[in-house]
N, C-alpha and C positions, 0 to 999 in steps of 0.2 A: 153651421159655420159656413160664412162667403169661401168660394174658391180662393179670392185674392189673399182671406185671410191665411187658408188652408196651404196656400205657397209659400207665404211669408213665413209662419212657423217650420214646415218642413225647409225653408232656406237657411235659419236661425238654428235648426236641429246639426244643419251640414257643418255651416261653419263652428258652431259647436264639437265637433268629433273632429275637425281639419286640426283644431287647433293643437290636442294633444301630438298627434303625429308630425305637425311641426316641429315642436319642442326635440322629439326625440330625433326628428332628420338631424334636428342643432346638435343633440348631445353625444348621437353618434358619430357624425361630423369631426366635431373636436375630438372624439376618442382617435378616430382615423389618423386627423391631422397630427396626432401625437407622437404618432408612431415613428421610431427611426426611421430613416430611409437606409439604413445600413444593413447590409445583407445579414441572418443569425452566423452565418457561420466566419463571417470576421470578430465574433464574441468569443473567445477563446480564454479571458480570463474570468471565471465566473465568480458568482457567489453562491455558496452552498445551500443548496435546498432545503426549506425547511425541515421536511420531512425527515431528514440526515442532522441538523443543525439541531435541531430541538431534544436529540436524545444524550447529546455529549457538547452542548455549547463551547467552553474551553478548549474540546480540541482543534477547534479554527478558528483562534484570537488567539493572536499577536501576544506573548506575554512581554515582551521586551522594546521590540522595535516596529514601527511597520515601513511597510516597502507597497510602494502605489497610492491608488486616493483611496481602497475600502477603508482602510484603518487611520487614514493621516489623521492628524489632529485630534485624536483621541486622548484624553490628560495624563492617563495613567502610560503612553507611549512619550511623551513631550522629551521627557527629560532624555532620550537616547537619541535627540536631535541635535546637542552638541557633540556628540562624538563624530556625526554624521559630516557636521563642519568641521572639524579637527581634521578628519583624513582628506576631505574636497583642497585645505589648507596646505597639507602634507604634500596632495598631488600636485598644485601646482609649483609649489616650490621645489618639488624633482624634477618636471615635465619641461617648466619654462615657458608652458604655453596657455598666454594671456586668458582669461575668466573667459573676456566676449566670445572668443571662438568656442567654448564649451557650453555657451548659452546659444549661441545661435544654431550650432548643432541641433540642440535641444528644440529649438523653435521650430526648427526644418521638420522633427519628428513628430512634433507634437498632435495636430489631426490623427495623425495615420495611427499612434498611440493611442488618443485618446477614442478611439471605433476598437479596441479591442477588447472593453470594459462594458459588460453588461448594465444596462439600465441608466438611469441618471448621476453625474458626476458633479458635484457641489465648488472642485476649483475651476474658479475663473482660466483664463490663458497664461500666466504671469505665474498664477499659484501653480499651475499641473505643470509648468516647465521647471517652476524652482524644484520641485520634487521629485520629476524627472533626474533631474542634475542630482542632489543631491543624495536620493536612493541608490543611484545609478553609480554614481563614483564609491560609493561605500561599498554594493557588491563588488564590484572591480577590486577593490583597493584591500577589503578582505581577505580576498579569494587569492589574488598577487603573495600579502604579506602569511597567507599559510605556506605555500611553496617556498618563497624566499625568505627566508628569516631574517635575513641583513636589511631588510625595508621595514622591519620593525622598529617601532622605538622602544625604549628602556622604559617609558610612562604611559606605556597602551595596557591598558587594563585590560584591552579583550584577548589577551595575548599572555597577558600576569596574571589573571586571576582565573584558575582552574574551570570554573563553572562559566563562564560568560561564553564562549567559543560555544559548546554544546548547543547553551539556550541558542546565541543567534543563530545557528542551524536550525536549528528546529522551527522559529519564526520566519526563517527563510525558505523552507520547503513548504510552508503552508498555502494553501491552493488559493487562496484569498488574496494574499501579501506578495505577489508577483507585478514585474514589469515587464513588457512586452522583451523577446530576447533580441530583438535589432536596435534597443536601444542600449542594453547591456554593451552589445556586439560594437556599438560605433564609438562607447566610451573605453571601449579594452583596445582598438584599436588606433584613437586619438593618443593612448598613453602608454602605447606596449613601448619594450626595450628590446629590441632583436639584437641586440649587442652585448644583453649580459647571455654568456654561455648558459646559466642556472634558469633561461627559460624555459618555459615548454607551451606545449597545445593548452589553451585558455580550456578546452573544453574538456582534458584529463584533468585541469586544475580542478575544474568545478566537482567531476567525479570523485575525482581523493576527497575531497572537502565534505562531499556527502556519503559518504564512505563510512564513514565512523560512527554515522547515528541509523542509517538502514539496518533492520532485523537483517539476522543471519550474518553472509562475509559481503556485503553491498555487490555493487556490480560486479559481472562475472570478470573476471583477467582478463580475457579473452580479448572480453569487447571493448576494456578498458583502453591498450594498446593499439586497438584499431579505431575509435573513437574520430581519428582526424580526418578520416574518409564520410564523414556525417556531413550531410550538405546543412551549412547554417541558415540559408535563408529557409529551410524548413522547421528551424523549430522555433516553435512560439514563445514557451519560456521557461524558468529552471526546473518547474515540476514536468513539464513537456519532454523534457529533456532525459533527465533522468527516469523517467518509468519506460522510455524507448532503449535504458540500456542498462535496466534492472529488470532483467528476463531469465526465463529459463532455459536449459541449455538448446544447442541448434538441432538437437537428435532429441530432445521432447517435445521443441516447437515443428518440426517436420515430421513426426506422429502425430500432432493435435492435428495439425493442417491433412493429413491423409485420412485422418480419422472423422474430418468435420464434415467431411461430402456424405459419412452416414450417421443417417440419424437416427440412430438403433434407439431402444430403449433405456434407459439408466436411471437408479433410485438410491436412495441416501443408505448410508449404509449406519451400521449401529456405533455405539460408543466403544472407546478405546478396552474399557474391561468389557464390555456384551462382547466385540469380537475375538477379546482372546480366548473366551470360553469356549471357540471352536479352533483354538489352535493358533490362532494368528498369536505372531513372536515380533515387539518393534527392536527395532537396531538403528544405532546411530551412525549416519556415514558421514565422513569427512568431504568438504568442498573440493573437487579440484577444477582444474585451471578453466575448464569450459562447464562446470556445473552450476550451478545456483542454489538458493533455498526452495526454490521454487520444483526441482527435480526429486522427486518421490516415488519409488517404486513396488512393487508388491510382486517379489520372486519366490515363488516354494515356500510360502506360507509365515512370510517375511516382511514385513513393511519396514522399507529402507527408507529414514526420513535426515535430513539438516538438521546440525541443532539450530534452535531459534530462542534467542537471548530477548528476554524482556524484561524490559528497565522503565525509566521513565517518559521516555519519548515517546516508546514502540506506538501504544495507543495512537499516537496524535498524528505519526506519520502514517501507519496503516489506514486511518480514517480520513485522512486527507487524500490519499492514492488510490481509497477504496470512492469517495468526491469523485476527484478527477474520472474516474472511470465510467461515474455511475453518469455524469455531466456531460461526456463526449460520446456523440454518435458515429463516429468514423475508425471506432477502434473494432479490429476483430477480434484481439484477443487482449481477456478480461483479466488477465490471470492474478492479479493483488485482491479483486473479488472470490473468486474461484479458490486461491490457498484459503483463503480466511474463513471460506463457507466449508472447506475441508476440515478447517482446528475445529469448527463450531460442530460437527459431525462429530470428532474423537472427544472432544469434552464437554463432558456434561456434568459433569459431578467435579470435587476437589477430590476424589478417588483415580477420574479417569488422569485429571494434571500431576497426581504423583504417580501414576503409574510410567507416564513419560518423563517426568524430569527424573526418577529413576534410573531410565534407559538412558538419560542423557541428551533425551531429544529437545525438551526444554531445559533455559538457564534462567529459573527464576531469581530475577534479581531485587523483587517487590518482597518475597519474603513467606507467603501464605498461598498455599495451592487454591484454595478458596476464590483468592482475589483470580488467580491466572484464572480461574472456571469462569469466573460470571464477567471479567474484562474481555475472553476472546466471545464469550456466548453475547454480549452486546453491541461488538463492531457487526454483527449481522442484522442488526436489528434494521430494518426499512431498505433493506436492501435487494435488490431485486435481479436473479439472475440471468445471464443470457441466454438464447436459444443454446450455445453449446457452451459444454464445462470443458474444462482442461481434466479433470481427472477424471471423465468418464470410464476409461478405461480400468484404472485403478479401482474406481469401486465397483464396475461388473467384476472382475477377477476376486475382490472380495466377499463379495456376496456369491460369487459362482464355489467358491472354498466354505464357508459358513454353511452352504446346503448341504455340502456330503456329509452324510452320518459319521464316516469312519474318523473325518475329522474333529467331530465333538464327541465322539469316545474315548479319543487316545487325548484329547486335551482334557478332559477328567481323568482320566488314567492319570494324566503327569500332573496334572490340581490334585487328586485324593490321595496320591502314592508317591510323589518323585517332587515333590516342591520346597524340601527341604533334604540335609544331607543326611538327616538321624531318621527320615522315613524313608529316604532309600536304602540305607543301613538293615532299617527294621525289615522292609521288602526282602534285600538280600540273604538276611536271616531264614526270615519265614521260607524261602524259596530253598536256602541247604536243607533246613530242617526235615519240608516236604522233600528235595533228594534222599536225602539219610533214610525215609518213612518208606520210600519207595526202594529201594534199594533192600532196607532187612525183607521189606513184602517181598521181593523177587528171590533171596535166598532162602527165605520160607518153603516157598513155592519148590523152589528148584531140589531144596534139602528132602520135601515130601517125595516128589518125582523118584528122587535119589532110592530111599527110603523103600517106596511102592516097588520100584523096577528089584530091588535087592529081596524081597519077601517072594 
C-alpha cells in the first residue's frame, strides 16, 4: 500500500474515533447545562427518597389536601380546592385588604420560593403564585380559626365534622406538602389582628395545632411558652419547625452533647422479654413540664419510658420526621431516628408489645399487638443511623446489667418462684414448713444432749 494511501486511511481511522467523543462532549454538555445554578442547600423542601418512599408509599401522600407544587393538581386532592377558596374568600372580607396586594405579595416571593423545591417544578409563574396564595392563606386561616373559635363559621366542615381537623393535620405535617415558612410568615402578617385580646404568638398557634396528632404529650411545655424567642427568619417550614421544638428534655440533650465527644463503644441491646430475663423491670413515667417522649432512662434495673399512643397517624408522622431527618445534613441530633431504632430494639415479637402496653408504656389504639410489632419493626427499615445515638448510654447500662450473673439468677428466682401471688403463697408455705422441720431437728438434738448429760 502507497504511503499516501496509508495516510489517508489512518486519517479516516482519527476522525472516525473523533466522532464519538464528540457526541459525548454534546451530551455531557447539556447534562452540565441542566443543572440548577442554585446552591443544594437552598433545597430545604424535599422529596422523599426512594429508598424510604417505596416501603410505605401512603405515608407521604397527601390523602386530603396538598400544600405546594409536589402534590397540586393531583385529581383525588381537587376537590379540597374549594374550601381552599372559601377561607381566601372569608379573609378578605375580614381583612378589607384588596386581592392585588395579596398577589403581588405573592409575586415578590415567588423566585426566592420557587429555589426551595428540589428538582423540576411543572407551574408556570402565574400557577405557583396562585397556589402560593391560596395554600398559604388556608394554613393561616386554619391555624387562626383553631385558636379563635369566633372566626369560625357555623358551615366550616373542617371545624363540624370530627374527623376532617385530624386528617388536615396530618396532610400538613408531611415533608412533601410544605411551603416555604416566609411565605406562611408574610401572609400571617398581612392578616394578623393585634387588637383582638384572644391573639397570640402565630408560632404557639402552630404548636397547639400540632399538638394533638404527635406520639406521646407533643412538644415539651417548656418550649412551647418560650417559642416566641425563635428567630423566624430561621425556619424554613412547618416540619422544620416543629421537630426543633419536639425534643427532648434540656438535661438529656446536654448529656448527649457531653457524651458525643466520646465515642466509646455501643451495641444493640435485646428485646423487651430477652432483657427482662436478666431482671430488667419497665415502668411507665409520667411527662412533666420539661420532659418529653423522647426522655428514657435505665436506673437500678428500671427502664423508665413515656407512654406512646399509637393510633392512626402515628406511622405517617414518625415516617415523615424520620424523612426529614434522614434528608438533612446540618442536623446533629437525630433523635425521632434514634427513639424509633430504640422501639425497633424492644419489639420484636407481639410478645415484646404486650409486655409494654401492659406496663402502660404503650397505648394501642390499632387493637392487635401484632400490628404494633411489625408497624414499629418497619419504620426502620432503610434507615440508616448516625455516627452518634441518643441512647448510647442507656443501652451500655443495659447490657452492662444483663452480664452480671446475679442478675439473671434472682430474675429466674422471681420468673420460677414469685411471678404470681399463689406461688409466692406456695414459696411461703414451703419455707414455714422447712422452719417447723428445722426447728423439731433442733429440739431433737437439744432433747438428746438433755437426755446423754442426765445418764
Amino acid at each position: 500500500m502507497s504511503s499516501s494511501n496509508r495516510n489517508g486511511s489512518l486519517q479516516a481511522n482519527q476522525d472516525m474515533a473523533s466522532e464519538p467523543a464528540d457526541i459525548v462532549l454534546d451530551l455531557v454538555g447539556q447534562k452540565l447545562r441542566r443543572l440548577t445554578a442554585t446552591p443544594s442547600d437552598q433545597f430545604n423542601i424535599f422529596k422523599v427518597p426512594a429508598v424510604l418512599r417505596k416501603l410505605n408509599e401512603k405515608a407521604y401522600e397527601p390523602e386530603m389536601l396538598a400544600i405546594g407544587p409536589y402534590h397540586h393538581g393531583k385529581e383525588q386532592l381537587l376537590a379540597f380546592e374549594e374550601h381552599k377558596t372559601r377561607y381566601l374568600r372569608k379573609l378578605l372580607e375580614r381583612t378589607r385588604i384588596p386581592l392585588s396586594d395579596y398577589v403581588m405579595a405573592m409575586r415578590a416571593l415567588e423566585e426566592r420560593a420557587r429555589k426551595c423545591y428540589g428538582g423540576s417544578i411543572s407551574l408556570n409563574r402565574d400557577e405557583f403564585v396562585q397556589m402560593m396564595l391560596l395554600d398559604g392563606c388556608f394554613i393561616v386561616e386554619v391555624l387562626r380559626k383553631f385558636r379563635l373559635k369566633h372566626l369560625r363559621g357555623d358551615d366550616d366542615p373542617n371545624f363540624k365534622l370530627g374527623w376532617m381537623l385530624p386528617s388536615i393535620a396530618r396532610d400538613m405535617i408531611l415533608l412533601e406538602n410544605q411551603l416555604p415558612f416566609f411565605v406562611i410568615w408574610k401572609l400571617f402578617i398581612m392578616t394578623d389582628m393585634p387588637s383582638d385580646s384572644r391573639n397570640e404568638s402565630f408560632l404557639l398557634m402552630i404548636l397547639r395545632f400540632f399538638n394533638g396528632i404527635l406520639p406521646g404529650k407533643g412538644c415539651r411545655r417548656d418550649i412551647v411558652y418560650q417559642v416566641d424567642v425563635y428567630p423566624i427568619n430561621e425556619i424554613k417550614h412547618l416540619v422544620h419547625l416543629i421537630h426543633e421544638n419536639w425534643l427532648p428534655s434540656p438535661a438529656g440533650i446536654e448529656a448527649y452533647r457531653n457524651n458525643a465527644t466520646n465515642n466509646s463503644y455501643w451495641s444493640f441491646i435485646g428485646s423487651a422479654t430477652e432483657i427482662r430475663q436478666a431482671g430488667i423491670r419497665f415502668r411507665k413515667v409520667e411527662v412533666l413540664k420539661d420532659d418529653s417522649l423522647f426522655d428514657i432512662k435505665f436506673e437500678n434495673g428500671v427502664m423508665k419510658m413515656p407512654s406512646l399512643e399509637i393510633g392512626d397517624a402515628t406511622e405517617t408522622v414518625l415516617q415523615n420526621f424520620i424523612a426529614y431527618e434522614q434528608c438533612s445534613q446540618d442536623l446533629n441530633l437525630k433523635h425521632v431516628i434514634d427513639y424509633v431504632e430504640f422501639l425497633n430494639c424492644l419489639i420484636n415479637s407481639s410478645k415484646d408489645a404486650e409486655l409494654l402496653r401492659r406496663r402502660g408504656i404503650i397505648e394501642n389504639l390499632l387493637g392487635d399487638d401484632e400490628v404494633i410489632a411489625t408497624l414499629l419493626n418497619k419504620l426502620c427499615d432503610g434507615v440508616v443511623l448516625g455516627e452518634k445515638f441518643y441512647y448510647r448510654e442507656v443501652f451500655n447500662k443495659v447490657i452492662l446489667h444483663c452480664s452480671r450473673r446475679r442478675n439473671k439468677w434472682m430474675a429466674k428466682l422471681r420468673h420460677n418462684y414469685f411471678n404470681t401471688p399463689w406461688a409466692i403463697i406456695s414459696v411461703l408455705a414451703a419455707l414455714f414448713l422447712l422452719l417447723l422441720t428445722l426447728q423439731q431437728a433442733l429440739f431433737a438434738v437439744l432433747s438428746y444432749y438433755q437426755q446423754a448429760q442426765s445418764h
